[in-house]
PAFI-728593 format. One line per 2 residues: number of its first residue (from 1); their letters; for each residue x, y, z negated of N, C-alpha, C, CB. Coordinates in nm, 3 decimals, padded with zeros to 5 digits, always signed. Atoms other than C-alpha are relative to their C-alpha. Last residue first. Glycine has a CB too. Example, Ala and Ser with C-alpha at 12.3 -4.5 7.8 and 13.67 -1.06 7.14 Angstrom:
BEGIN
2> SA> -00.082,-00.119,+00.006,+01.367,-00.106,-00.714,-00.077,+00.109,-00.073,+00.041,+00.046,+00.142; +00.089,-00.119,+00.000,+01.230,-00.450,-00.780,+00.090,+00.120,+00.000,-00.099,+00.003,-00.125
REM end
This chain:
BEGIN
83> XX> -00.077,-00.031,+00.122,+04.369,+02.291,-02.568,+00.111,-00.054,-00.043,-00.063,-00.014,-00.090; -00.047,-00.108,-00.078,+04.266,+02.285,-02.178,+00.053,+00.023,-00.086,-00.066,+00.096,+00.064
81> XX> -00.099,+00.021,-00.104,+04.150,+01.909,-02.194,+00.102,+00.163,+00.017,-00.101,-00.048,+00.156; -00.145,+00.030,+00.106,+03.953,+01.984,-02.492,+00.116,-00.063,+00.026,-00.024,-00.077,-00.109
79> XX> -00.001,-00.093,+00.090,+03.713,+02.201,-02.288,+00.099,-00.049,-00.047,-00.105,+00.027,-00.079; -00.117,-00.102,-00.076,+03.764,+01.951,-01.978,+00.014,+00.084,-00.102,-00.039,+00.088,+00.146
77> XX> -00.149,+00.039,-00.008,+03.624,+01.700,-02.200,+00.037,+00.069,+00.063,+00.048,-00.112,+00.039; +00.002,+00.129,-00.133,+03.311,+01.863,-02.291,+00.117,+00.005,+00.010,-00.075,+00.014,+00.157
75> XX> -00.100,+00.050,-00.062,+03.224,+02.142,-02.593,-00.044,-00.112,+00.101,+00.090,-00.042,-00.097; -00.011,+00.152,-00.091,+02.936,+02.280,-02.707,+00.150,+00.020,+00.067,-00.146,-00.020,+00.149
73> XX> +00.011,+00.158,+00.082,+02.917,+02.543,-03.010,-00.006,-00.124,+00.074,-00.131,-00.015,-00.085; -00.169,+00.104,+00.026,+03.019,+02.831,-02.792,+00.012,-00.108,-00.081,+00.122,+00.077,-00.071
71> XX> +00.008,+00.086,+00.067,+02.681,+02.963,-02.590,+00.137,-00.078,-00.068,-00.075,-00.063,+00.072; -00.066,-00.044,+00.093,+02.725,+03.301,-02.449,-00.056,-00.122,-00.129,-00.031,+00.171,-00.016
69> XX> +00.112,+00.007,+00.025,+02.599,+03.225,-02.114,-00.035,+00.063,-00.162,-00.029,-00.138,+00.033; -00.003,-00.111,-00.044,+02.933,+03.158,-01.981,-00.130,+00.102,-00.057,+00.008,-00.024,+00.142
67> XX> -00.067,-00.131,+00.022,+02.991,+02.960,-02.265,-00.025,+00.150,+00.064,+00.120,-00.029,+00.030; +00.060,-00.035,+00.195,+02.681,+02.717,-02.209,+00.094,+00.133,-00.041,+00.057,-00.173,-00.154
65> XX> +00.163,-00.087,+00.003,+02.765,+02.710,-01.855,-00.046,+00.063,-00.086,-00.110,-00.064,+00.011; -00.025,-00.121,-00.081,+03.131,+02.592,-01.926,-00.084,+00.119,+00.056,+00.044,-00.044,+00.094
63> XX> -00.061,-00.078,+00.072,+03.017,+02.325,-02.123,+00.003,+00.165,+00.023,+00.113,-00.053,+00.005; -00.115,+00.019,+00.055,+02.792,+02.164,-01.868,+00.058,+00.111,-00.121,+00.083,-00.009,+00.115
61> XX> -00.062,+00.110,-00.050,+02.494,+02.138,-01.703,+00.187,-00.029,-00.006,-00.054,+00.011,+00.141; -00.115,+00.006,-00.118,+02.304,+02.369,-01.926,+00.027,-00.136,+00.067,+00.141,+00.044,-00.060
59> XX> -00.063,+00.107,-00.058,+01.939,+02.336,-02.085,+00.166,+00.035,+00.087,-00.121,-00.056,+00.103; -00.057,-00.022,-00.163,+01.814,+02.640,-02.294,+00.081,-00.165,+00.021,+00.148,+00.172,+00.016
57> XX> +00.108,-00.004,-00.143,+01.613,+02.579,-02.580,+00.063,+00.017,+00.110,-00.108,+00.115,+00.010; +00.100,-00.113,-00.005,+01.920,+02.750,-02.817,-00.142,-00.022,+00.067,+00.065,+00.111,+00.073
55> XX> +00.016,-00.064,+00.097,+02.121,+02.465,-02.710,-00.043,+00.135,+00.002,+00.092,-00.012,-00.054; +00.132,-00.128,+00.065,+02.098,+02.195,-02.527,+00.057,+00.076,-00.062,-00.122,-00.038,-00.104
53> XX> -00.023,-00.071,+00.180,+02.382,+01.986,-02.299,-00.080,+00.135,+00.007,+00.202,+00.051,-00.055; -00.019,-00.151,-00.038,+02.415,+01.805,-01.944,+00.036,+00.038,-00.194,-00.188,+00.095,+00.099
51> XX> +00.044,-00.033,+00.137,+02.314,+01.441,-01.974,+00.001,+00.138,-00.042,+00.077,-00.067,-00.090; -00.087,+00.089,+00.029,+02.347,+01.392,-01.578,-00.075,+00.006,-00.147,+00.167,+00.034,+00.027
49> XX> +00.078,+00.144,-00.016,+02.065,+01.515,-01.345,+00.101,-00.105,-00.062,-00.038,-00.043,+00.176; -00.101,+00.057,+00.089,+02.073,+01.878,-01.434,-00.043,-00.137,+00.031,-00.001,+00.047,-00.163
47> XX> +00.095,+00.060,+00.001,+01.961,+02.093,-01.090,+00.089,-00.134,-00.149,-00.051,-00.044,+00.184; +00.038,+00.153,-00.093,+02.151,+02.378,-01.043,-00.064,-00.076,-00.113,+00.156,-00.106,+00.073
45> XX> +00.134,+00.065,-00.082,+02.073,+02.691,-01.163,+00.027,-00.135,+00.080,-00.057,+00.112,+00.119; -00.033,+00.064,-00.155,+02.411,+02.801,-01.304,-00.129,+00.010,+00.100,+00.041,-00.177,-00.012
43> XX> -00.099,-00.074,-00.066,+02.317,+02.947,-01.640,-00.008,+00.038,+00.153,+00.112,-00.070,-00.019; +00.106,-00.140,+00.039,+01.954,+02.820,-01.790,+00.106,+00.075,+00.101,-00.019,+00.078,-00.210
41> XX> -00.125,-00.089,+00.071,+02.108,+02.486,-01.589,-00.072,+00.164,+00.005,+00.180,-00.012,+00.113; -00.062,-00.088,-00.056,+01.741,+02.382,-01.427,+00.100,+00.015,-00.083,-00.067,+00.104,+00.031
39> XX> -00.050,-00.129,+00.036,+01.602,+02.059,-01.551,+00.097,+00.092,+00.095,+00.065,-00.025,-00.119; -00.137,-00.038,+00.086,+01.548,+01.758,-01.358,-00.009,+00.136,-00.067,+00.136,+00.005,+00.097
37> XX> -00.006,+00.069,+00.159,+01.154,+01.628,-01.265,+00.093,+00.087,-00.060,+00.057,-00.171,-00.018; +00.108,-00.017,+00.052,+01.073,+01.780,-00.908,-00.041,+00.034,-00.174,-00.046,-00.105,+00.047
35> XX> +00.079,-00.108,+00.007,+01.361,+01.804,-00.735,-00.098,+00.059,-00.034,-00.011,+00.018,+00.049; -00.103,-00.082,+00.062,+01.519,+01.502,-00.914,-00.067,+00.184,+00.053,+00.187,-00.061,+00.076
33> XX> +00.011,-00.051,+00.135,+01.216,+01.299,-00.820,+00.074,+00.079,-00.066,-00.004,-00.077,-00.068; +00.111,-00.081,+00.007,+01.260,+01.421,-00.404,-00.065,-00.010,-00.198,-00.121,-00.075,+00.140
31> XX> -00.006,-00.159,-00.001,+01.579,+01.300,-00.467,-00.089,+00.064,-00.011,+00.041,+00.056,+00.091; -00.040,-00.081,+00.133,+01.484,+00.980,-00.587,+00.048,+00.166,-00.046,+00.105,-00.071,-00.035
29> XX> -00.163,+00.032,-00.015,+01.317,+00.893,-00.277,+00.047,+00.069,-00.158,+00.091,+00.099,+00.170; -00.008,+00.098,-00.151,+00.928,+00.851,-00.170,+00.138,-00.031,-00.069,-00.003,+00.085,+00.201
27> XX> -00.082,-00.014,-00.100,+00.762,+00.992,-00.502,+00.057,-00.124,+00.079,+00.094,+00.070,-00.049; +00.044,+00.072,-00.125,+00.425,+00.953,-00.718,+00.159,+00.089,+00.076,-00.208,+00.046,+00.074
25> XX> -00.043,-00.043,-00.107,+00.410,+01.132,-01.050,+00.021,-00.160,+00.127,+00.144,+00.092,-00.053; -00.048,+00.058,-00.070,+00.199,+01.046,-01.350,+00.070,+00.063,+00.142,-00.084,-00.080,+00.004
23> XX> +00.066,-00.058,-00.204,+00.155,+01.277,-01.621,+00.052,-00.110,+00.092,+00.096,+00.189,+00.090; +00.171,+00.033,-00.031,+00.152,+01.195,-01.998,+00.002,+00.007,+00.145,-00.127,+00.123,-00.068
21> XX> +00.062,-00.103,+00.086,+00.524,+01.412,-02.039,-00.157,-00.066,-00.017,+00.006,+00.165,+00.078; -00.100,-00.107,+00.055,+00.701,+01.177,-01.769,-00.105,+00.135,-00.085,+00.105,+00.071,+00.159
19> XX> +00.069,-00.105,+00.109,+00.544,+00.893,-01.587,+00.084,+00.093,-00.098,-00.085,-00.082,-00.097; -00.064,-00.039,+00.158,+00.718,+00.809,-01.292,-00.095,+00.043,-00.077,+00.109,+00.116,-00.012
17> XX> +00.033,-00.103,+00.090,+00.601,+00.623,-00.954,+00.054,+00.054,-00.142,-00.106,-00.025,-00.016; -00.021,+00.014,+00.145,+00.755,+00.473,-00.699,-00.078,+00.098,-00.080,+00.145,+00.015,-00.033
15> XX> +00.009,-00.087,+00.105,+00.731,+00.476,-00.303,-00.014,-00.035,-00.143,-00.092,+00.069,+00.026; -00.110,-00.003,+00.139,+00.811,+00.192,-00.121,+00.026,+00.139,-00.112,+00.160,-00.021,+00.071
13> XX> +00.037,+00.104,+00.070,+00.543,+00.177,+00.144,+00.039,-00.013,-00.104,+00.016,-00.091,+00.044; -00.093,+00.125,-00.040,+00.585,+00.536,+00.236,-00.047,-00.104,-00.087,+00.164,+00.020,-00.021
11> XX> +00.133,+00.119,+00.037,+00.318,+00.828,+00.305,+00.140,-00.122,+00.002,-00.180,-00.030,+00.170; -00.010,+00.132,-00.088,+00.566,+01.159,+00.304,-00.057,-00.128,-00.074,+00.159,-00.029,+00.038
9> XX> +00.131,+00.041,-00.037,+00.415,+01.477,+00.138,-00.016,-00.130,+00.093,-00.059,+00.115,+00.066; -00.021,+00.026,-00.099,+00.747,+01.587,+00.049,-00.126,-00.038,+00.069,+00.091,-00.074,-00.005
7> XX> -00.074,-00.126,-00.093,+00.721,+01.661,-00.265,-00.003,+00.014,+00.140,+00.139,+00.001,-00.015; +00.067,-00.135,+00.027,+00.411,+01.490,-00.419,+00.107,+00.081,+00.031,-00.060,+00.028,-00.146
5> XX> -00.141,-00.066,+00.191,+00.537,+01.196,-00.282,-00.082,+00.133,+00.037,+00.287,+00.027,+00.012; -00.049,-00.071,-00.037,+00.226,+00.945,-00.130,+00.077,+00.103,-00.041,-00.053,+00.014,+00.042
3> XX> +00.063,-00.114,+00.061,+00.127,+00.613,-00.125,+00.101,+00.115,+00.001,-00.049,-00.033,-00.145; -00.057,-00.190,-00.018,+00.174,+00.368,+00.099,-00.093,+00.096,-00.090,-00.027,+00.077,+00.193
1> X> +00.084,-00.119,+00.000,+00.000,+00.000,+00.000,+00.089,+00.125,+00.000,-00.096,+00.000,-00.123
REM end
C-alpha cells in the first residue's frame, strides 16, 4: 500500500512512519524525516541530526555554537582538543 510523505508529497510503497510528540508522521526517505523532525542549531541553523547539545532551551549542534551564542558550560572534544 503507498502512502504518502508529508514533505514531499511523493506516493511510495516503502514509506515509513514516525510517531514523535503523539503525532503520527508519514515519510518517503529519511531526509525528508530530518527536514521535518530535527532541531534547528539556535546558532548556526543547520539541521541537528546527531546528539548536538541543550542549554538555556536552545538546541546547538555543537560546542562551538553554544559559545558563539554566548553559551560556555558545554564542551566537545575539539574544545579539549585545543587545551
Amino acid at each position: 500500500m503507498n502512502k504518502t510523505c508529508e514533505v514531499c508529497g511523493n506516493e511510495y510503497d516503502k514509506a515509513f512512519e514516525v510517531s514523535m510528540a503523539g503525532k503520527r508522521h508519514v515519510f518517503d526517505s529519511f531526509e525528508c524525516a530530518i527536514q521535518s523532525l530535527a532541531p534547528r542549531c539556535a546558532h548556526c541553523g543547520c539541521r541537528v541530526i546527531g546528539h548536538g547539545t541543550e542549554a538555556g532551551g536552545r538546541t546547538f549542534c555543537c560546542a562551538h555554537c553554544a559559545h558563539s551564542a554566548g553559551v560556555h558550560e558545554v564542551a566537545d572534544r575539539a574544545e579539549h582538543a585545543q587545551h
